[in-house]
Structures are given as structure tokens and as C-alpha cells.
N, C-alpha and C positions, 0 to 999 in steps of 0.2 A: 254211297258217295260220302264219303269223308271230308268235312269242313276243314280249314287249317285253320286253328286259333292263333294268335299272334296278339301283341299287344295293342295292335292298331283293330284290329275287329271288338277286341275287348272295349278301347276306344268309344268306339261307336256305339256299342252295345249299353254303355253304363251313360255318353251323352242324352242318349234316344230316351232309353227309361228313365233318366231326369224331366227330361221335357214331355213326355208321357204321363210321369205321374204329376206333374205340375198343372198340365192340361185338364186330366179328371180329377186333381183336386178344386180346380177352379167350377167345373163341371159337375161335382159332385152336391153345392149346394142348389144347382139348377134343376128346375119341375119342368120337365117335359109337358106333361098336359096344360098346368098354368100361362109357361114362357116368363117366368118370374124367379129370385133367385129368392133362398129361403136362407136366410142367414141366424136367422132365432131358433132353429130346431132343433134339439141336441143331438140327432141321429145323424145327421149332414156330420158332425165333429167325428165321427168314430174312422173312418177312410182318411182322414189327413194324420192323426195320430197314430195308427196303424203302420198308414208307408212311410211315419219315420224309423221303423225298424227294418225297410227295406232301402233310404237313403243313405242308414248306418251300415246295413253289410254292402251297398257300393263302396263308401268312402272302406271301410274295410279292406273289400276287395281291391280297390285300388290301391291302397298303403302296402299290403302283403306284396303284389306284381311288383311294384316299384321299388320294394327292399329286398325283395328276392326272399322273404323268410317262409316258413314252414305254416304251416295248419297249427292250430290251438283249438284250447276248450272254449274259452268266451267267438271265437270265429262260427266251433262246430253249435254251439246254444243258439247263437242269432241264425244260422240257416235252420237250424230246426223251428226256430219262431216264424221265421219264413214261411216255412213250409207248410203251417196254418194258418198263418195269414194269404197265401193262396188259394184258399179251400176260402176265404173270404172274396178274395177276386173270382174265381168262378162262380158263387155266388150273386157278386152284383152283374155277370155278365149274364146268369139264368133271368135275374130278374131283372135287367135289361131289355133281354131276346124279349120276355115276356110282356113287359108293358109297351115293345112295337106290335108284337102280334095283336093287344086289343085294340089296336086301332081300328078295327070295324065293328067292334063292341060300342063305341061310343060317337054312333055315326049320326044321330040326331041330337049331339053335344056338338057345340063352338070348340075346334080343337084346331093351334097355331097352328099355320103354314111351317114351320120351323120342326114341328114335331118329327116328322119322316127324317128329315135331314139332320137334322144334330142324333136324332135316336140311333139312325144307326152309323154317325160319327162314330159316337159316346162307345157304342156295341164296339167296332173295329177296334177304338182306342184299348178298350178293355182285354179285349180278345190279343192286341199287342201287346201289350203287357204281360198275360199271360205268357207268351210266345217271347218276353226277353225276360221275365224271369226264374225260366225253367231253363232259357241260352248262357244267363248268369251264373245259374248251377255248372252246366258243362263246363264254363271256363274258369271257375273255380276248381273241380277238379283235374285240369288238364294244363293248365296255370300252376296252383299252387298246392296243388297233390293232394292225395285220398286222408280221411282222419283216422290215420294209424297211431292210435294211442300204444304200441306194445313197444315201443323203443321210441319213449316219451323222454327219458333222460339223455339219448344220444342228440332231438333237436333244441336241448335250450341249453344257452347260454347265462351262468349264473355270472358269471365276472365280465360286465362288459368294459 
């Protein structure tokens, strides 16, 4: 089954993971076991800095669809930073999954009502994410074409 990409999916696609990554970053300084949010801890910073290198290949990606131009080198280095910063997102989605699975580890602990229900928000959120920025790649390539650096001179324009 073949998706049809379109500008209006694309749309969608780059509103969502705004509001997704906006979500777990507000959610990123929240302690599940606590119900407190932790805003002094330098580890909570590393995930907001991070997806600013994934809000810069939206606006990216958005600028290239709407000028109609070609792939580049600073376009192809931001997906490839991407693309370990991913390997970050399934990460916090392992350790995620993982700190709802202990929830019967710590059953003679006082642990929030809240916990169940935001843990596996937090997971889904995650797991979306994953799932619209690997949909961002597609319509990157299918948008604004493969990085065919071998007739690098025929797409730039020196005199504009």
C-alpha cells in the first residue's frame, strides 16, 4: 500500500511532531515515580537541545517544499545528525517501556496514581515521534529528492 505524499500530509506531519516534541519536552523534566517536575537537573536539558536539531530539519524541510529547491550538503549533515539523534529517541522510549514495567517492583512504595497513565502517555508520545520522524525522512525523499551529489554543479545556482 503506497501513501500519497502531498504537501498537505507533509503539513500534518511537521504540525504533529511540533506539538509532540513540545509535549515531551515539557514532559521530559517530569519524574514519573515522584509526580514532581525536576527542573535543576542537568540531564532533563540534554532532550530539548537535542530536538532543536530536529525543529531545524522541519523548518528546513519546510523551506526546501515551498521553494521547490534541491537537496544540499548542510540539508544531507542535519539528517544525518538526525539520524543519531534517533537512536536517542528509542532510547528514552526503552527506558520508558522500562520504568512502567517496574511498576510491580515497587509495590510496597507510595507510587502516584498518575504514574500508569502519563507512563504510558509519555511511551505512545515517544513511540509517535519515532513513527513521524522516520515519516519526515520519506517525505524528504519523495518531496525533495535523493542526495545525488554527482551532478552537484548542474543544481546550484551561482548568479541569482
Amino acid at each position: 500500500m503506497k501513501i500519497k505524499l502531498n504537501r498537505r500530509t507533509w503539513a500534518w506531519c511537521q504540525k504533529l511532531t511540533i506539538c509532540v516534541l513540545g509535549i515531551l519536552i515539557i514532559l521530559n523534566f517530569y519524574g514519573l515515580y515522584t509526580n514532581k517536575f525536576y527542573l535543576l537537573k542537568p540531564d532533563n536539558y540534554i532532550f530539548p537541545l537535542l530536538s532543536s536539531v530536529h525543529f531545524t530539519f522541519l523548518y528546513v524541510m519546510s523551506f526546501k517544499i515551498r521553494e521547490n529547491e534541491f537537496t544540499d550538503a548542510p540539508m544531507r549533515n542535519l539528517e544525518y545528525a538526525l539520524y543519531v539523534i534517533s537512536t536517542v529517541y528509542v532510547f528514552k522510549l526503552v527506558d520508558t517501556f522500562y520504568i512502567i514495567l517496574s511498576y510491580n517492583d515497587y509495590s510496597n512504595h507510595v507510587i502516584p496514581e498518575t504514574f500508569l497513565p502519563l507512563g504510558f502517555f509519555i511511551f505512545s508520545l515517544q513511540l509517535l515521534l519515532l513513527a513521524l520522524t522516520f515519516f519526515a525522512f520519506i517525505h524528504r525523499r519523495e518531496m525533495v529528492g535523493s542526495y545525488n551529489f554527482d551532478n552537484i554543479n548542474e543544481n546550484i545556482d551561482p548568479w541569482p
